[in-house]
C-alpha positions in Angstrom: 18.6 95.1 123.1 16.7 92.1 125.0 17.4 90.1 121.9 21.0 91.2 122.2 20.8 90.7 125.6 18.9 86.9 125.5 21.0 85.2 122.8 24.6 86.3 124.5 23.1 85.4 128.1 20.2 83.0 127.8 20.2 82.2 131.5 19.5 85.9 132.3 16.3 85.6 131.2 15.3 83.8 134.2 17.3 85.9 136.6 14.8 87.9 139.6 15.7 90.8 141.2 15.3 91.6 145.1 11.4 91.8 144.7 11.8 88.6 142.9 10.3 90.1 139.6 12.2 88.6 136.3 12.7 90.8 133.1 9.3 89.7 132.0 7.9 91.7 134.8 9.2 94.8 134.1 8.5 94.6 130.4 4.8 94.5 131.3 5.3 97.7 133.0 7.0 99.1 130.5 4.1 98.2 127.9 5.7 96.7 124.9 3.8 93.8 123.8 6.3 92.8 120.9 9.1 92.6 123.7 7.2 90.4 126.6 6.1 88.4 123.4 9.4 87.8 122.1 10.4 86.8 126.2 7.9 84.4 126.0 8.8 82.9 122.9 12.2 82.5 124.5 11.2 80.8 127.3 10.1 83.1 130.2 7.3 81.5 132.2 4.0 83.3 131.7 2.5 82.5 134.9 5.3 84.0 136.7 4.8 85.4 140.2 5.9 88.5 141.7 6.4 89.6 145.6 3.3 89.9 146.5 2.5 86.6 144.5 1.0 88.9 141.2 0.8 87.1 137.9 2.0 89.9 134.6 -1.3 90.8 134.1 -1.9 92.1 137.9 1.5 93.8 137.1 0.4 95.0 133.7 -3.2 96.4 135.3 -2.0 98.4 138.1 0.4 100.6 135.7 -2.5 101.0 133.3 -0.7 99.2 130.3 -4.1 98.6 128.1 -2.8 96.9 125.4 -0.8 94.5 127.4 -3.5 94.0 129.6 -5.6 93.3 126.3 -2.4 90.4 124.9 -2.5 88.9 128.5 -6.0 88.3 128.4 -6.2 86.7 125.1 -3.5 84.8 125.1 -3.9 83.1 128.8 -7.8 83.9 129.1 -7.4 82.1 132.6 -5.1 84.5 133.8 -7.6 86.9 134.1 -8.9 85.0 137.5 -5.7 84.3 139.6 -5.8 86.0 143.0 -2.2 87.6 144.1 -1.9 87.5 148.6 -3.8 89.3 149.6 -6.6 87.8 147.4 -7.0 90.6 145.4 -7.4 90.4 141.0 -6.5 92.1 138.2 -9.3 94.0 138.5 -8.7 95.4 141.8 -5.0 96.6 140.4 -6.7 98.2 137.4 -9.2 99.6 140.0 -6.4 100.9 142.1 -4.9 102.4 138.8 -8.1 104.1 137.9 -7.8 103.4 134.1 -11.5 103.0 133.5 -11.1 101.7 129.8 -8.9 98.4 131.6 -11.1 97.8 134.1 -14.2 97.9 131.6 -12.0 95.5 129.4 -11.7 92.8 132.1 -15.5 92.8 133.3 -16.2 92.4 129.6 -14.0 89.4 129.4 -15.4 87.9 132.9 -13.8 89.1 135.4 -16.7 89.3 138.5 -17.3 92.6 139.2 -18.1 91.7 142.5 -15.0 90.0 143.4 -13.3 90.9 146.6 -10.2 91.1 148.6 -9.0 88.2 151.6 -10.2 91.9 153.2 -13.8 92.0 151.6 -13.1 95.1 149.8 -14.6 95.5 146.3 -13.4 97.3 143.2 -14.9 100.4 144.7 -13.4 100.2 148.0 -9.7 100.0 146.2 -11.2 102.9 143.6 -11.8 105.8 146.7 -8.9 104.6 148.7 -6.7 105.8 146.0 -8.8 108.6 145.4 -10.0 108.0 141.7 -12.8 110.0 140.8 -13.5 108.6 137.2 -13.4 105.0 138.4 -15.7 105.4 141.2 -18.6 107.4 138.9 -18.0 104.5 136.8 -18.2 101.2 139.5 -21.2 103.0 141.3 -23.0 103.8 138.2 -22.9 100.4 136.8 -23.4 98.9 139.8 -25.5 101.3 142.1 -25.6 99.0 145.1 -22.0 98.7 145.7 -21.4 101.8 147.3 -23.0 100.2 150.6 -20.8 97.2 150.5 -18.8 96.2 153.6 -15.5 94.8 154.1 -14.0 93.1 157.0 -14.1 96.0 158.9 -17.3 97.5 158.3 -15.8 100.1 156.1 -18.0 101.4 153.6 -16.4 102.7 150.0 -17.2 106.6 151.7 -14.6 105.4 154.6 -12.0 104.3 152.2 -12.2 107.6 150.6 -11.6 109.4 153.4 -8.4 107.8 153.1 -7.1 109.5 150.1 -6.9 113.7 149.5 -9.6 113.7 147.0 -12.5 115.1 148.3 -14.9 115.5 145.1 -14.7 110.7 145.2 -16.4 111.8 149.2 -18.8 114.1 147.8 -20.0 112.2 144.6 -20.5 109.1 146.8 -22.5 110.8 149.6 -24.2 112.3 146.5 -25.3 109.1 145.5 -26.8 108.3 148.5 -24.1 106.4 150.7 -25.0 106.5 154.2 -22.4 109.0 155.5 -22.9 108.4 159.4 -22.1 104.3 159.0 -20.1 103.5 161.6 -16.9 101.1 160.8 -16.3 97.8 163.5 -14.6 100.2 166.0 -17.9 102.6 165.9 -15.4 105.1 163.9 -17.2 107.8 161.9 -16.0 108.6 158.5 -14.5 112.1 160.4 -12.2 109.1 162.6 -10.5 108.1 159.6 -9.8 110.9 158.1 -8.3 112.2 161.2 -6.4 109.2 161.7 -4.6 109.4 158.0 -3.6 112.5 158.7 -6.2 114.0 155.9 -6.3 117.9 156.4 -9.2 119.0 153.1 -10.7 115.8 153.8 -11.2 117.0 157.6 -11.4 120.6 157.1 -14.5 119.4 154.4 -16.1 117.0 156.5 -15.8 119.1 160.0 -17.5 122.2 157.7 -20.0 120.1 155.9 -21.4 117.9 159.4 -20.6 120.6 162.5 -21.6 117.8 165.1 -19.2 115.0 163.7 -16.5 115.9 165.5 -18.2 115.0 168.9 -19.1 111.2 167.9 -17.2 109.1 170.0 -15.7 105.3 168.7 -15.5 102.0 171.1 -12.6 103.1 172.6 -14.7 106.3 173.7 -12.3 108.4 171.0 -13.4 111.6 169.4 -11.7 112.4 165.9 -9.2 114.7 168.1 -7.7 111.5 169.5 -6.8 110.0 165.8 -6.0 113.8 164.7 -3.0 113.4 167.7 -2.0 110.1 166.4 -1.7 111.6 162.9 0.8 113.8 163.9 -1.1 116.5 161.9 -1.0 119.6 163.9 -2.6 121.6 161.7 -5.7 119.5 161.9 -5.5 118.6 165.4 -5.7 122.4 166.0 -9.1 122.6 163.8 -10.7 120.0 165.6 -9.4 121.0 169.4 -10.4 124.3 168.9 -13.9 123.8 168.1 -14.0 121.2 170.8 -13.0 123.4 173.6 -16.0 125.9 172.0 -18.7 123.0 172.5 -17.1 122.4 176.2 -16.0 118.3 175.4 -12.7 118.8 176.9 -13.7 117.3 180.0 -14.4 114.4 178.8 -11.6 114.2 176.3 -9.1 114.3 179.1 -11.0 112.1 181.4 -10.7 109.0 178.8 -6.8 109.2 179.2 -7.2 109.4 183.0 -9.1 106.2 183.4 -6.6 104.6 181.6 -3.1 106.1 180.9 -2.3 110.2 181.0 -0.4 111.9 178.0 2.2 111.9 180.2 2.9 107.2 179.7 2.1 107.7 176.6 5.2 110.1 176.1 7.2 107.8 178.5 6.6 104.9 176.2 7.6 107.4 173.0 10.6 108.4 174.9 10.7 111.8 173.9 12.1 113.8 177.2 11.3 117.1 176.2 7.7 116.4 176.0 7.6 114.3 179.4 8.7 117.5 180.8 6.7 119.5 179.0 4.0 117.5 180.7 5.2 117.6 183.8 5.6 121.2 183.9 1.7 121.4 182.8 1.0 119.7 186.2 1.1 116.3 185.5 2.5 114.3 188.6 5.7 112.4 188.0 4.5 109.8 190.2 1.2 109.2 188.6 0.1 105.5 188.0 -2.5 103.8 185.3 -5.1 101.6 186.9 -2.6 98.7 186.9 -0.1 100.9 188.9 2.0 101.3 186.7 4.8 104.6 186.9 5.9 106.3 184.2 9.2 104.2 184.7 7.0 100.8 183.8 6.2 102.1 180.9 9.5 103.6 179.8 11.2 100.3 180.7 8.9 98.1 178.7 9.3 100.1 175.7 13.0 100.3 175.7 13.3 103.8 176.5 16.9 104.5 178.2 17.3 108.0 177.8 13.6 108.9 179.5 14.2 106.1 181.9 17.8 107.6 183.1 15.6 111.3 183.2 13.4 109.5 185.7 15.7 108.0 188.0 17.8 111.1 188.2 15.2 113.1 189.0 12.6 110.8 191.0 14.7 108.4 192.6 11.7 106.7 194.7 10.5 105.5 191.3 12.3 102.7 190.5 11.4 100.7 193.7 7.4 101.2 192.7 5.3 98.3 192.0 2.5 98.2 190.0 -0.8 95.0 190.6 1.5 92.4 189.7 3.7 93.0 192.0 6.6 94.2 189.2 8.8 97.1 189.8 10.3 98.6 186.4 13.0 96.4 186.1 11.1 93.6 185.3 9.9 95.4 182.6 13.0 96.1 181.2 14.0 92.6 181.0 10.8 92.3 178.9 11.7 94.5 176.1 15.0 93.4 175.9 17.5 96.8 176.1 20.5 94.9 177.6 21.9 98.7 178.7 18.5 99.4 180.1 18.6 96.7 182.8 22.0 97.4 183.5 21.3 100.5 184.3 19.0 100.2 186.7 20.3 97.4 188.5 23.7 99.6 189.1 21.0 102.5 190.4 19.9 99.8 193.2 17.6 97.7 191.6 17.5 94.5 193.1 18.0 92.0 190.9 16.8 89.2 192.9 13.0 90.7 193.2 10.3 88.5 192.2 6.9 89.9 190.9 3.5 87.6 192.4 4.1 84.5 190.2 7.5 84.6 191.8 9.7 84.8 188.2 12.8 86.1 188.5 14.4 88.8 185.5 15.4 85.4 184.2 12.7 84.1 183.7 11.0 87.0 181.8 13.8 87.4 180.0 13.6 83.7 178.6 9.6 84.1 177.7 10.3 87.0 175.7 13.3 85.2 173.9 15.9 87.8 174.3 19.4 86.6 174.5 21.6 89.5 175.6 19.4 89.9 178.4 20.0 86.5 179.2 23.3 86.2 178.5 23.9 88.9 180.7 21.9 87.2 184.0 23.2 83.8 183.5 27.1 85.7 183.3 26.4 88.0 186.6 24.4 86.1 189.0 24.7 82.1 188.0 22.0 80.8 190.7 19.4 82.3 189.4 19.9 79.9 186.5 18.1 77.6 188.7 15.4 79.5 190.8 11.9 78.3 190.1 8.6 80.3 190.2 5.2 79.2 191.7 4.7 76.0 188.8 8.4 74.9 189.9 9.5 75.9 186.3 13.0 77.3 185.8 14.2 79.5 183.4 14.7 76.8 180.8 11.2 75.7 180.9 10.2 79.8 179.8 12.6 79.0 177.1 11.3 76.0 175.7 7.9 78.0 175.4 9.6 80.9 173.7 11.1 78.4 170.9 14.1 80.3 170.9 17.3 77.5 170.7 20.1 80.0 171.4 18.4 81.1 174.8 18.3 77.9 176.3 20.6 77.7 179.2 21.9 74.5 178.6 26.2 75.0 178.3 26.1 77.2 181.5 24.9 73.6 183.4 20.9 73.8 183.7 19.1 70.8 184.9 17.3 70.0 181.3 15.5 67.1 183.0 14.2 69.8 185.7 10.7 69.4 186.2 7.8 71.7 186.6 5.2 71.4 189.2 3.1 68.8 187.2 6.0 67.3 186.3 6.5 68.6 182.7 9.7 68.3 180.9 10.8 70.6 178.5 9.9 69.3 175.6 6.2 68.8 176.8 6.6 72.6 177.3 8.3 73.2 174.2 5.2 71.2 172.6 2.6 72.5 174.8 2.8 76.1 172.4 3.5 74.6 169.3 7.7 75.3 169.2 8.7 72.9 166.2 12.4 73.8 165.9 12.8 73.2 170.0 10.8 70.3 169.9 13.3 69.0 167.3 16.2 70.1 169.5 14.9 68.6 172.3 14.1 65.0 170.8 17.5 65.0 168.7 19.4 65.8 171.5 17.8 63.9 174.3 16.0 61.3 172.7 14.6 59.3 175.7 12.5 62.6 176.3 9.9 62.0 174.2 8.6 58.9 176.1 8.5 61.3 179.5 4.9 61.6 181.5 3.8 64.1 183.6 1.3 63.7 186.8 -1.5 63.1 184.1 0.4 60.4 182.6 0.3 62.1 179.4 3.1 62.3 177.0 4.7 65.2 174.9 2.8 63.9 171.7 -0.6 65.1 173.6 0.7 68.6 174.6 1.5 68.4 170.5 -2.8 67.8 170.1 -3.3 70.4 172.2 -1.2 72.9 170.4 -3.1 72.4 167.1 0.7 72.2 165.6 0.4 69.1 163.2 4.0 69.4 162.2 5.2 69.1 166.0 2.7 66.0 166.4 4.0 64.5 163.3 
């Protein structure tokens, strides 16, 4: 059929699909040598790449195709070292496939057993995360030290394991000695990830096996309850919540969210209404604020949440006029997530849309920082002057833009000042340079060419804002 298929259609042969994989791709996963040989005969490049920028033989290697594996090698022995993006060999894929016999193959032929990932992770990290019990007895005993190995994160191969359903990999490394209380870069026991993945044996083994795990505490002051609620796994949550309500740790399990943010803006930002008020009802106040004063409304708004955020002004009317530190009441966070209907709404419940948070910007001119064009659209259409109000630096809402990068929110056809100045008298395009923004840089210098020669009160041009952006294509 693919000789059929080649010499009616010859120019199929180098035809990719959407995860720009040609035919020779897929005949390496299906495993016939005779038909990726006859591809190549025909033409079909052999150091083709995939998605993920994998050669044939990474291909080949993660669906445990042996005897491909095994004509790959020999016929384009340098194959055998080419790194896909995220760094990551053949040998890792036949790792991740657990198909000792390939891996075995490719150390035979050269591959470094000790290669790693743009991550760090070794061929034993990628053997427990995908819970491979066979490959890991076979990585640790030939290399006994790698069990202790670290990868960016501090993860040990034991963490990685946790990761994946298969408790006996857990128990046969901790058998072998790995040090089972190693802590990962965010001081996360190996009970933290579990949790976190949403691992219910893995848990229900680990809680059983080490009673006192469940009390460590990460950097961010989080028992494994905490990732067991971000999990969404309420069957373990329960474990774990039970057990520490028995050793009295509720205390300070609720007083981490109070320093901070309660359940309760945490739902707000989900937007889920029926647990807000399921919170509120447990006698959380609707009014509460985090230690930046922010309402439940702030953080509704900044997330995009219209439905909660129409449940909250019905209800508790006061709260749209609260401001939190900086001086911003919940409309200016709306403008910063960019829900066009959200903004609206509260401006036609008697939001003012003139207010100005402490650096004195406008809905405008957050609404040009974040890039987001209905929102601006919208401002520019409604209330025209505030196209040219100007915050404590004396920059408009067109100099936001220029930092954003974003061409199609610059308020040029609706008669902005594009020579307007800020207060160290920056032009756009300094601004535009100032964070790197290549394709409003080009705009800016197409359009208004004399721009580029501009100083401010340093006497420095656009070209040194470029420097300072490390952005060599902008300098250039």
């Amino acid at each position: 059929m693919t000789k059929y298929f080649i010499q009616t259609y010859p120019t199929m042969l180098h035809l990719v699909d959407n995860s720009k994989r040609t035919p020779a791709d897929n005949s390496t996963h299906g495993g016939n040598v005779a038909v990726l040989s006859f591809l190549l005969e025909s033409g079909i490049d052999p150091w083709c790449r995939i998605s993920q920028n994998e050669t044939l033989l990474h291909r080949a290697c993660i669906d445990g195709q042996l005897e491909m594996t095994k004509y790959l090698v020999q016929k384009y022995p340098a194959i055998l070292h080419e790194v896909n993006n995220c760094h990551g060999r053949p040998a890792h894929n036949a790792a991740h496939s657990g198909n000792v016999t390939i891996l075995s193959y490719l150390i035979d032929c050269g591959t470094d057993p000790w290669c790693r990932t743009s991550d760090e992770e070794t061929l034993l990290h990628i053997a427990c995360i995908s819970g491979h019990l066979e490959m890991t007895k076979y990585v640790v005993q030939s290399y006994p030290t790698m069990f202790n190995k670290l990868d960016n994160n501090k993860r040990t191969p034991a963490h990685k394991a946790t990761y994946s359903s298969n408790i006996s990999v857990l128990s046969y490394l901790i058998d072998s000695g790995t040090d089972l209380w190693r802590r990962t870069s965010e001081k996360e026991t190996l009970l933290h990830r579990s949790c976190i993945i949403g691992q219910l044996e893995m848990t229900i083994f680990l809680d059983q096996t080490y009673p006192t795990m469940h009390l460590e505490v990460d950097k961010s002051i989080g028992t494994p309850v905490h990732n067991a609620a971000e999990s969404d796994n309420i069957a373990e949550g329960q474990t774990l919540v039970h057990r520490a309500c028995i050793n009295e740790c509720s205390m300070r399990w609720t007083t981490v969210f109070i320093k901070k943010n309660t359940p309760a803006h945490k739902a707000a930002e989900g937007g889920d209404v029926t647990i807000l008020i399921y919170l509120i009802d447990q006698c959380i106040a609707p009014l509460c604020q985090t230690c930046q004063k922010e309402t439940l409304l702030h953080r509704a708004c900044i997330y995009g949440q219209l439905k909660l955020t129409k449940h909250l002004v019905r209800n508790y009317p006061k709260i749209l006029s609260e401001v939190d530190n900086s001086n911003r009441i919940p409309a200016h966070n709306a403008a910063y997530s960019g829900n066009f209907y959200l903004l609206s709404y509260l401006i036609d419940h008697g939001i003012r849309p003139w207010c100005r948070p402490f650096m004195e910007e406008t809905l405008f001119h957050i609404a040009c920082i974040i890039g987001q064009l209905e929102i601006t659209s919208y401002l520019v259409q409604t209330y025209p002057p505030m196209l040219c109000e100007k915050n404590n630096s004396k920059r408009t809402p067109a100099n936001k833009a220029a930092e954003n990068g974003n061409i199609t929110i610059t308020p040029i056809d609706h008669g902005t000042d594009l020579w307007c100045r800020t207060f160290e008298k920056e032009t756009l395009l300094r601004r535009a340079c100032n964070n790197g923004q290549l394709d409003m840089t080009k705009y800016l210098v197409n359009t208004y060419s004399t721009m580029n020669l501009e100083v401010d009160n340093s006497n420095t041009t656009a070209a040194h804002n470029a420097a300072k952006s490390e952005n060599v294509d902008v300098l250039r």
